[in-house]
N, C-alpha and C positions, 0 to 999 in steps of 0.2 A: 835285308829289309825287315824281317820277321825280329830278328835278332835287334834290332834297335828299340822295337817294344818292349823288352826288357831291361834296356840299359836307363839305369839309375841318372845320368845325366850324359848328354847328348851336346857333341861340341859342331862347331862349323869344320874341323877336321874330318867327322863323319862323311858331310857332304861332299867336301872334297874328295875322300878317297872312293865314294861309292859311284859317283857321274863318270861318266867318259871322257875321253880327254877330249876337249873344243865342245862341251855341252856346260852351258849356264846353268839348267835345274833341269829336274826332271822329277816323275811322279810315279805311284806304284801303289795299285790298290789290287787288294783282294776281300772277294766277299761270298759267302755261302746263306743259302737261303732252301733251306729241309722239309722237307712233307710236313713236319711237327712244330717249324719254327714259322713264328707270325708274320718277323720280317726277317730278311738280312744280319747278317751279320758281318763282322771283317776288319778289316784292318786298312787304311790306306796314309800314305806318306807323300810329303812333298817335300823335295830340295831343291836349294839353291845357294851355287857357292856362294862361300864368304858366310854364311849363317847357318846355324842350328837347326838340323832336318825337325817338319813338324809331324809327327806324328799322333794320330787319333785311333780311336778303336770302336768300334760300335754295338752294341749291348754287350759288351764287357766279356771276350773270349779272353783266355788265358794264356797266353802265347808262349809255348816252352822250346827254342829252340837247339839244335844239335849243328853245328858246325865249327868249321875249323877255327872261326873265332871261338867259341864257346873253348876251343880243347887247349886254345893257347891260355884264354884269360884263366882257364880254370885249373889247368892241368899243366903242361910245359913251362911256365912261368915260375910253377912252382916243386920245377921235376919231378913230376908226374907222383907228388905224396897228396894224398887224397888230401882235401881239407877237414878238416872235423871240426872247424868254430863255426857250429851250428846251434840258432839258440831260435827261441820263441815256440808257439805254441798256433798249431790247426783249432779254433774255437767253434763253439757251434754243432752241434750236432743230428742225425735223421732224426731220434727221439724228444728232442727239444724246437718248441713253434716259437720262433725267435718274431714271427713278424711285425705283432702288435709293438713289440718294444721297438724295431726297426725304422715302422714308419711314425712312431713318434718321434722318433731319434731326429729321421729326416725332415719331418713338417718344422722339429723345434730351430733345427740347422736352419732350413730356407728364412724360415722367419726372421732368424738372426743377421742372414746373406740380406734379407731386405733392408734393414734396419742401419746397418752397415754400409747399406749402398747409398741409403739415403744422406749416414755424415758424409761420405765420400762426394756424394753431388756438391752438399755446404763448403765443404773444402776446398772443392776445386771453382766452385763461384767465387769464394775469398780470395783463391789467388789470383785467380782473374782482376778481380777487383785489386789486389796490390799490383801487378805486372801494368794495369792501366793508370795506376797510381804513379807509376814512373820504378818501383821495388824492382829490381834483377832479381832473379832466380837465383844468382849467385850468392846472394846475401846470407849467411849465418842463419838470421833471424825469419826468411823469408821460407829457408826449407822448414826450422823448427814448426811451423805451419803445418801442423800434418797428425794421422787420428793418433801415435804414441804419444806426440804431445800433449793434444785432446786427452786422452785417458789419464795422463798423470798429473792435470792441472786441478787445483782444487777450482771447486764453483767461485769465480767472484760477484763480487756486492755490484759490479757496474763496469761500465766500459767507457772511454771514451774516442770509440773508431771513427764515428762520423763525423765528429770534430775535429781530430788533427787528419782528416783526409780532406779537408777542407783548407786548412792550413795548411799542409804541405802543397796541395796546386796552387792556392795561392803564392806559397813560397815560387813554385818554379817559372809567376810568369817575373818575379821580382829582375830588373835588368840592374844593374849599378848605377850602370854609367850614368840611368836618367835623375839619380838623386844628387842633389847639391846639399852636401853635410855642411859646408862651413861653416861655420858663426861668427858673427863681430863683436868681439867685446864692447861694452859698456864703457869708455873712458871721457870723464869731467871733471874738471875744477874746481872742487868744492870749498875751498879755502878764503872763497870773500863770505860765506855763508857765516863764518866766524867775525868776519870783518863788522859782518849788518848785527850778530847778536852785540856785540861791542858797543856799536853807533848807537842802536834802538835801546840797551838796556844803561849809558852814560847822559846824565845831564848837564847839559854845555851851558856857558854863562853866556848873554849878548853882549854884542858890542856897543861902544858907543855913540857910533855912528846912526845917523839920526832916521828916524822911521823911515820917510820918505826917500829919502837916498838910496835905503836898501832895497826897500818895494823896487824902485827906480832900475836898481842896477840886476837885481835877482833874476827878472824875468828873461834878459840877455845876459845871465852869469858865462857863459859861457864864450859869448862873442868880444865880453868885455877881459876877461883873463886874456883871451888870444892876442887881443889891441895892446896890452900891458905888457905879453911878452915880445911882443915883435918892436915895443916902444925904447930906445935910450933917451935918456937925459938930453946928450950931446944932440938930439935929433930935434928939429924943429917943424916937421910937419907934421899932420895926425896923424898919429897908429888905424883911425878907423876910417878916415873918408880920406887920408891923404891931403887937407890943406895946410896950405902953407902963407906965411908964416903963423906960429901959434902965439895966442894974446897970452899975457898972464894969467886971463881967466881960466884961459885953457889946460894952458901947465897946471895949475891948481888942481883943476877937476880931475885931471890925469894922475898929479898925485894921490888923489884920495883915493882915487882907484885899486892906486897902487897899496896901498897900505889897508886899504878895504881885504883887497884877495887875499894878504898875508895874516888877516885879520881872524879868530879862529874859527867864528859864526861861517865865513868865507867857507873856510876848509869842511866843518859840518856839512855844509848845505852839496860843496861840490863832491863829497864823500856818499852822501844821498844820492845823487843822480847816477855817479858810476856805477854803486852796486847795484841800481834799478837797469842800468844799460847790460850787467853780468847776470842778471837772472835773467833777460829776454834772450839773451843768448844761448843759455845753456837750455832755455827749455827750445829753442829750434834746435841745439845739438841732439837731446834725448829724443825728440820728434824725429830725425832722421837717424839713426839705430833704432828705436821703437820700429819704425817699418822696415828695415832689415829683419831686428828680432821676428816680426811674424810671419814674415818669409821663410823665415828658416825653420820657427817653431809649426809654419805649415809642410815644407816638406819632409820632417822629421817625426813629424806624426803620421802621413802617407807611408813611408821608409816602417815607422813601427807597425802599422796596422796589418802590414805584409808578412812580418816574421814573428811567430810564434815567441821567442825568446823575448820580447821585447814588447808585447802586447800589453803586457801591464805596468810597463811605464807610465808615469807620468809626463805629459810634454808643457814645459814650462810657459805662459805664455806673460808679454811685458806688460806692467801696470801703463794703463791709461795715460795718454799724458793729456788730458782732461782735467785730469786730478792735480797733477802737476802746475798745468796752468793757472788752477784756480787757487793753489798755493801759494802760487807767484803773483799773483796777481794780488791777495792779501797782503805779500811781502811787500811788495811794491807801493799800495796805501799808506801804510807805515811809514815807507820810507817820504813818503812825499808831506805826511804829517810831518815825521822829523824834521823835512827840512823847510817847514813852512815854522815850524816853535822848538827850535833845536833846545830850548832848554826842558820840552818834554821827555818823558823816559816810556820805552813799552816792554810789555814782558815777551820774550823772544820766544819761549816754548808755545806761543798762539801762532805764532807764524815761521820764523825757522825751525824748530823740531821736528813739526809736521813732516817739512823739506827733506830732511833728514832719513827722517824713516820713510820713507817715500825711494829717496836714492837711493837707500841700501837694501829693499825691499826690489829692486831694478838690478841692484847690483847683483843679489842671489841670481836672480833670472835669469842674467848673462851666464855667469860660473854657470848655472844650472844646464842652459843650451850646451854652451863648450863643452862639459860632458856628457851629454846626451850622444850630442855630435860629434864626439868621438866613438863612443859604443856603436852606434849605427852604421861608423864608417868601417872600424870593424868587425860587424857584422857583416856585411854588405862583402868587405875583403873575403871572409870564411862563409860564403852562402854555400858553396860545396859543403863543406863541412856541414854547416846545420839540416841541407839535404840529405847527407846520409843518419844522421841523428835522425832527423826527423822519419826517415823512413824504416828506421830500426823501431824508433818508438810503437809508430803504425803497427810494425805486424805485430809487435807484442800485445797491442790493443787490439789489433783482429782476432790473436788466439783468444782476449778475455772474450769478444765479441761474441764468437763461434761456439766457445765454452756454454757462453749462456740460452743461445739461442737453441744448441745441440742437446742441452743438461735434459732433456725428457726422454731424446733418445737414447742417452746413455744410460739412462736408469732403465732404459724398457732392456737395452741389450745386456744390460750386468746380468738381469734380473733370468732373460733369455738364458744367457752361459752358466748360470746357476741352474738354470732348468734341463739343458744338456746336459752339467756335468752329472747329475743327479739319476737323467735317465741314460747317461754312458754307463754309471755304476751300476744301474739295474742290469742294463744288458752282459757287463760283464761277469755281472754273478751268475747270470742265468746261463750264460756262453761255456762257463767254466764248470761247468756239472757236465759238460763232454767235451771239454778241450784236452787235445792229447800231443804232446811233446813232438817236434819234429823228428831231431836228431835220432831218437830208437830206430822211425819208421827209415830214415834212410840208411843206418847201418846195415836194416835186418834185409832192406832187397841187396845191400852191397857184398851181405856175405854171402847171401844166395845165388846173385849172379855171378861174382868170381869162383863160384863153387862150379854154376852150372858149365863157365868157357873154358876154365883151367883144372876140373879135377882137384886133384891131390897136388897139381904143380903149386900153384899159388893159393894162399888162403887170406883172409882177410879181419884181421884183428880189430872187435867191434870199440871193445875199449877204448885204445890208443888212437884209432882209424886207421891202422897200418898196412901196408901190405907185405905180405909174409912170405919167402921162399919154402913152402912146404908150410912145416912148422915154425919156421925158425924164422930172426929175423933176418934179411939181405944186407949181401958181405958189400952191399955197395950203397948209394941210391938205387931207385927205383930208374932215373933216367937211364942208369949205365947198365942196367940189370934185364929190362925189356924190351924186347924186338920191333920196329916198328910197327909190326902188324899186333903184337901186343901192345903195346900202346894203347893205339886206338879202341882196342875192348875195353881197356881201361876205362879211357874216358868214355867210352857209351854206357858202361856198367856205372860210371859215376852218375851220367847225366840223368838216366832211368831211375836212377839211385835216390835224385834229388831233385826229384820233383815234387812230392810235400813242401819244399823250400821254396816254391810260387804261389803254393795255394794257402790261404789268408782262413776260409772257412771250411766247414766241410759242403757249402754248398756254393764252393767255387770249381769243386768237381766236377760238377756238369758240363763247368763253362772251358774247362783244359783244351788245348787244342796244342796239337804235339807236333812238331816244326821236322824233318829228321832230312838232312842233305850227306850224301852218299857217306853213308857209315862204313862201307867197305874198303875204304884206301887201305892197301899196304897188308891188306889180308890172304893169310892161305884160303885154299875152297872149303876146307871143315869150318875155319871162324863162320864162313860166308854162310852157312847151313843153319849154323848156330842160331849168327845173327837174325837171320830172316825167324828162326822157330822164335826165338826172343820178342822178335818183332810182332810176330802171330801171337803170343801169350799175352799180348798187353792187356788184354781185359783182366785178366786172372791176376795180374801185377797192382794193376791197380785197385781191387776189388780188397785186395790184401793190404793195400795202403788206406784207403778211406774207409774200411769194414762194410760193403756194400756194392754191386753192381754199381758201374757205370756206363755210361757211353763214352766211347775211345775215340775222339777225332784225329785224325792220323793224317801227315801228307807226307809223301819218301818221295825226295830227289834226288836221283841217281842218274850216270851217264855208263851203268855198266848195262848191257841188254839180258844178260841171264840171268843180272840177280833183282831185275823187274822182273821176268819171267819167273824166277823163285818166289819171290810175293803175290802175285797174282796165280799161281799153280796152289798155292798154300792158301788163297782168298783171304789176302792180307787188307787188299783195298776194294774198293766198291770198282771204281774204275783207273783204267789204265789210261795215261795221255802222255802224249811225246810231243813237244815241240820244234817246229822247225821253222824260216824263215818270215819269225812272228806271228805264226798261226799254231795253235792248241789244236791238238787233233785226238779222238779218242782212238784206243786199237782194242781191236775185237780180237779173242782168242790168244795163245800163244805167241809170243813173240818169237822166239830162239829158244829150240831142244837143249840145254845143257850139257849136247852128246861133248863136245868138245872138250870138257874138261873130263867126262867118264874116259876119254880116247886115250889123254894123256895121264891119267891115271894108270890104267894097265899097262903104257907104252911104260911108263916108268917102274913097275914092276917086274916088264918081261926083260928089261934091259939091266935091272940089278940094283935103279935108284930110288926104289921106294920100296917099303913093306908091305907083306897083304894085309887088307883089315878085314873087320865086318862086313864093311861095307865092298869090298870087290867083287862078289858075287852081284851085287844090282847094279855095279858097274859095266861086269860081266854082260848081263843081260840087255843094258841099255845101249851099248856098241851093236851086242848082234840084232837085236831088236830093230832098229836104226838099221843097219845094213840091210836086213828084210825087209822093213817099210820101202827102202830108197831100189834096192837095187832088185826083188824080187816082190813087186806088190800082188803081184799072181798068185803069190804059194800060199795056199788059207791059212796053216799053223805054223808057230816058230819050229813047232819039231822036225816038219818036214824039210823046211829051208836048211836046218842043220845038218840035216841027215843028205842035203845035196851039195852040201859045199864038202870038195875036196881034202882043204886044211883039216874039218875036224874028222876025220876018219880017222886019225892016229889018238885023237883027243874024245871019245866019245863024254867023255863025263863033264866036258864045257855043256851040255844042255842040261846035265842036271845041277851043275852052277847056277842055270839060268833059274831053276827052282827053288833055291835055297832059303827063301824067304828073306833075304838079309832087304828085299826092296819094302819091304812090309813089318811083320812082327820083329819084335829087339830080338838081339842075337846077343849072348855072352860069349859063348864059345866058338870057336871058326867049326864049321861041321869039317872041313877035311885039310890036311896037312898041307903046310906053307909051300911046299914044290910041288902040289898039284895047283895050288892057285897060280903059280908062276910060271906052270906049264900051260895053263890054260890061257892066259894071258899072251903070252907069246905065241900061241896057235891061232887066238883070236885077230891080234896084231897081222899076222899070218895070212890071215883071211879077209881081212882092210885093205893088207897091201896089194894083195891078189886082185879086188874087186874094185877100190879106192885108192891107189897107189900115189897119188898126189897129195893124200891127207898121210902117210907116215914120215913121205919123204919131207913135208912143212914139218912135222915132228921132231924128224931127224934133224933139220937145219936149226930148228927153235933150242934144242937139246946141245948140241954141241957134238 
C-alpha cells in the first residue's frame, strides 16, 4: 500500500492483485499525528476491482518504500546492476527563503485554476446546449468543442449560433410526408391568339346583301348556319321549324341563307364569335391551375421556411387572373366591334400582346414551381443529410460563440501564464544558488554502504555505478556472482542509496517518511547486526545527504522476533507493535534474548563448522549469562555460578572469555589463540547440555 504512493502510474491490475480473493474493494489508511504536528498526517487508499487504486496523501509525507516489489522493479529485473540513469537536481536550499516567491507562485497558479474553471463551465454549458440541440458526442465537430480548440482559434468578427440553432430544431420537427411538392404545369392553346391578331388587324369588304337581311340574320348567325347545314335541296320541309311543304318563298329565303354563310362578311363575323368563345375558355382553363399554382406555391414556401438551405428562395407565386380577365375582356370588345364593321381594322398590340405577355409571364411561374418543387422534394428526401450539416455547422458556430464570449478570459489567463512563467524563473534562479546534483549524493552513500556490509569483498564503482569483485570487475553478472542473502544488502544498500531520487527540495526533508518491510530475508546473523546498525545510523545518513539534521520517520515490518528485538535493544524505534487477529498491540520491554542464535554459534564452533571471531567472546558470555539468569537466579555473580558449574573446572579461562570486552569496545585482534576459543566453546556447549539438554539436542537435529 505504502509502495503505490510512489508509483508513477497505477493500473486496475494493482487492485486486483493487492484484495483477496472473493473481496470487491477494500481500504487502508494510515495516519500520524506528533507532539509538533498541527494535524495528521498519512496516507490512505481505496480499491476496487476492475479500476485504478485511488490514492491520497495528506500534508504531503514523502513515502520511500523498501520491499520485495521495490527489489524486483529495481534490482532483479535488471540483474541486480545498480542503475545509474540518474539525472535531475535537489533545488532549494536551508540558506535560501524561497517562500515569498512560492506563494506568489501559488496565488498566481490558483488564480489561473479559476480562470480556467470558469472556460471549462462555458464549455460544458455549450455542450449541453449542442447535446439538447439533437449534436452527438460522437461527432468530429462536437468534441473539437473544447479549451485546445478555444486557445488556438483566432478571435472572430461575429457568430451566428443562435440562429442556425434555431434552424436546425426547426429543421428536426420538418416531417416529409406532410408536404405535397407537386406542381401542375401551365398548359393552353395559344394559337387562335394569332388567329384574333389576323381578323382584328385585316379589312374585310361587305357584302351585298342588303342591310336589313344581315341585321336580320346576324343576331341568330348561329341558329341560322345550323338550319342551313342540316337543310338539302331534295328536302321539302324547314330546316328550322320543320313545316312542310315549303312555298317558293321559302326555298328562296333559304337560299339566301345559304349563300349569305358562304358569303365572306358571313365568315368574319362567325370568325369573331369563336375566338371570343376561346378566350373565355382558356381564361376558366388559367383560373383553374392559378389555384392549383397557389397551393402549391403555399406549401412550397411552408416546405422552405423549414430548411435552412432553401430560405432564400424565392417562391414563385401565379399572375392574377384578374388581369387576364380584363385583357380578355378588351379582346373580346374588339372583337364584337369587328364583327359588328368587319371592314374596320384595330391594332393588336392594345389587346393581344398584352395576352401575351401575361401568358408567358404565367408560363415562367409554372417552370419556376416545377423547379422549386423539385429542390424541396429533394430536400425533404436528404433532410438527414442537411441534419448532420446542419449540426456540424452549429458547433463550429458555437466554437466562434464561445471564442467571443470567453476572449476576456483568455487574455486575463495568457496574461496569468506569463505571470507564472516569469515568477517560475525567478524562483528557479533563486533555487539554483543551492541546488545540488542527485546522482553524486547517491553514489557517495552507495560506496559507503557496500564498503561498510562487504569490506574489501565488494566495492562499488562511483563512475560506471558498478559493482566490483574486490577491485576488479565480476567474471560474471552480478545475478550469478551474489548470494541471496547478498542480494538483498544490495538492494537495501541501493534503496538507502536512493533516496535523494524522491526528494524534489531540500525542504522535502522533513516530510520523508521511510517505509522498510523485512529487510532480513535470506540473511546470515552478521548481515542481520549490520543491517539493524545501518538502520540505527539513519540520522547520520541522512544529515550527509541533505547537509543538515533531520528528523528520520521510520516504520520496520518485520516477522522475525529477534531482529525487532535488535531494533528496539539499539532504540531504533519509539515503539514496538505486533499485530495479531486484527488488533495492533504495543509490547513493552524485550521481546526475545537473541541467546538462540549466540547458542548456535559456539555449537558451531565447538563442532568444527565455524570460525572464532571477535565476536565469540560476547557470544561466549551471553549463553552462560543466560544459563545463570535461567537456571541459577540465586547466585549474585556470573563468577560464582562459573566457579560452580562442573564443566568449567577443566576450562577455567571461559570466565575470563566472558571479560574480554569483545561485548563492548572494538576488538582488532582475537586476545587468545583459536583452540582456546574452541575449547571453551565446547565446554560451554558442555555445560547447556548438562543443564539444558533439550536445547543441544534441537541443535544437534537442526545441524545434521
Amino acid at each position: 500500500m505504502f509502495r503505490l504512493q510512489e508509483s508513477a502510474s497505477r493500473s486496475e491490475a494493482d487492485c486486483d492483485s493487492l484484495l483477496r480473493a472473493g473481496s470487491s474493494s477494500g481500504a487502508f489508511s494510515f495516519s500520524v499525528k506528533g507532539a509538533n504536528d498541527p494535524e495528521s498526517r498519512g496516507l490512505s487508499v481505496r480499491l476496487q476491482r476492475g479500476t485504478a487504486p485511488v490514492v491520497e496523501t495528506t500534508n504531503g509525507y514523502v513515502f520511500h518504500t523498501f520491499n520485495s516489489d521495490y527489489v524486483y522493479e529495481n534490482l532483479v529485473v535488471k540483474g541486480y546492476e545498480v542503475d545509474g540513469n540518474i539525472s535531475g537536481y535537489i533545488v532549494g536550499g536551508a540558506n535560501v527563503d524561497l517562500t515569498r516567491e512560492q506563494e506568489n507562485l501559488t496565488i498566481l497558479t490558483t488564480q489561473g485554476q479559476e480562470i480556467r474553471q470558469r472556460i471549462d463551465t462555458a464549455i460544458a454549458a455549450m455542450t449541453t446546449s449542442l447535446r439538447e440541440a439533437g449534436v452527438k458526442p460522437s461527432m468530429t465537430e462536437f468534441k473539437d468543442v473544447n479549451f485546445d480548440s478555444l486557445l488556438a482559434m483566432e478571435l472572430p468578427s461575429e457568430h451566428d449560433y443562435d440562429r442556425r440553432r434555431d434552424e436546425l430544431q426547426k429543421l428536426g420537427t420538418v416531417d416529409p410526408s406532410a408536404f405535397d411538392t407537386s406542381t401542375r404545369a401551365l398548359r393552353l392553346d395559344v394559337g387562335f391568339l394569332e388567329d384574333a391578331r389576323t381578323l382584328l388587324s385585316t379589312v374585310h369588304t361587305k357584302s351585298h346583301f342588303e342591310k336589313e337581311f344581315i341585321e336580320g340574320i346576324s343576331a341568330n348567325l348561329a341558329f341560322y348556319s345550323t338550319g342551313v347545314e342540316l337543310w338539302t335541296s331534295n328536302k321539302e320541309r324547314c330546316p328550322f321549324c320543320g313545316t312542310a311543304p315549303l312555298g317558293e318563298t321559302a326555298l328562296d329565303l333559304i337560299k339566301r341563307y345559304t349563300e349569305y354563310l358562304e358569303d365572306e362578311e358571313s365568315k368574319v363575323r362567325s370568325e369573331a364569335r369563336r375566338l371570343s368563345g376561346l378566350c373565355d375558355a382558356m381564361l376558366s382553363t388559367y383560373r383553374v391551375w392559378e389555384s392549383a399554382a397557389l397551393r402549391n406555391s403555399g406549401e412550397l414556401s411552408k416546405a422552405c421556411g423549414l430548411m435552412a438551405s432553401l430560405r432564400e428562395r424565392a417562391v414563385p407565386r401565379p399572375p392574377d387572373s384578374s388581369r387576364l380577365e380584363s385583357m380578355i375582356g378588351s379582346l373580346k370588345k374588339v372583337l364584337k366591334d369587328k364583327e359588328s364593321d368587319i371592314t374596320a381594322s384595330f391594332e393588336p398590340r392594345l389587346t393581344v400582346d398584352p395576352i401575351h405577355d401575361f401568358l408567358n409571364e404565367a408560363s415562367k411561374t409554372s417552370d419556376d414551381l416545377g423547379l422549386l418543387g423539385a429542390d424541396v422534394s429533394r430536400a425533404l428526401d436528404n433532410l438527414d443529410k442537411q441534419l448532420r450539416e446542419g449540426r456540424r455547422e452549429l458547433c463550429k458556430e458555437a466554437l466562434k460563440k464561445l471564442r467571443m464570449e470567453c476572449d476576456s478570459d483568455l487574455r486575463e489567463r495568457s496574461g496569468k501564464l506569463d505571470e507564472c512563467r516569469e515568477a517560475q524563473r525567478r524562483l528557479r534562479e533563486k533555487e539554483a544558488t543551492s541546488r545540488r546534483e542527485r546522482r553524486p549524493l547517491v553514489s557517495d552513500q552507495m560506496e559507503r554502504l557496500i564498503s561498510l556490509f562487504f569490506g574489501d569483498k565488494y566495492s562499488f564503482d562511483r563512475e560506471t555505478f558498478t559493482l566490483l569483485l574486490g577491485k576488479d570487475a565480476m567474471p560474471s553478472t552480478p545475478n550469478r556472482v551474489l548470494s541471496d542473502g547478498e542480494k538483498t544488502v544490495v538492494a537495501f544498500c541501493y534503496y538507502l542509496a536512493s533516496i535523494p531520487t524522491v526528494i524534489e527540495s531540500d525542504g522535502k526533508w522533513d516530510d520523508l517518511f521511510l517505509v522498510i518491510d523485512d529487510p532480513i530475508s535470506s540473511l546470515d546473523f552478521n548481515y542481520v547486526f549490520m543491517m539493524a546498525q545501518c538502520i540505527r545510523d539513519l540520522d547520520g545518513m541522512l544529515a550527509d545527504q541533505c547537509g543538515r539534521i533531520v528528523r528520520t520517520r521510520l516504520l520496520v515490518l518485520t516477522h522475525n522476533v529477534e531482529f525487532m528485538n535488535l531494533l528496539m535493544r539499539n532504540r531504533v524505534g519509539m515503539k514496538a507493535l505486533t499485530m495479531a487477529d486484527g488488533t495492533i498491540v504495543e509490547l513493552k520491554g524485550d521481546v526475545l534474548s537473541p541467546y538462540d542464535e549466540h547458542l548456535r554459534s559456539i555449537y558451531l564452533i565447538s563442532i568444527g563448522r565455524e570460525e572464532p571471531s571477535y565476536t565469540t567472546g560476547n557470544s561466549i558470555r551471553h549463553v552462560v549469562e543466560c544459563a545463570w539468569r535461567t537456571h541459577s537466579p540465586d547466585v549474585g555473580k556470573l563468577e560464582d555460578f562459573v566457579k560452580a558449574q562442573e564443566e568449567f573446572n577443566t576450562a577455567p579461562f571461559v570466565y575470563t572469555l566472558c571479560q574480554d570486552l569483545s561485548h563492548g569496545a572494538q576488538r582488532v585482534y582475537l586476545p587468545v589463540q583459536r583452540d582456546e576459543y574452541v575449547r571453551a566453546c565446547k565446554t560451554v556447549i558442555d555445560n547447556v547440555r548438562a543443564l539444558f539438554p533439550g536445547q543441544v539436542k534441537l541443535l544437534e537435529k537442526e545441524m545434521g
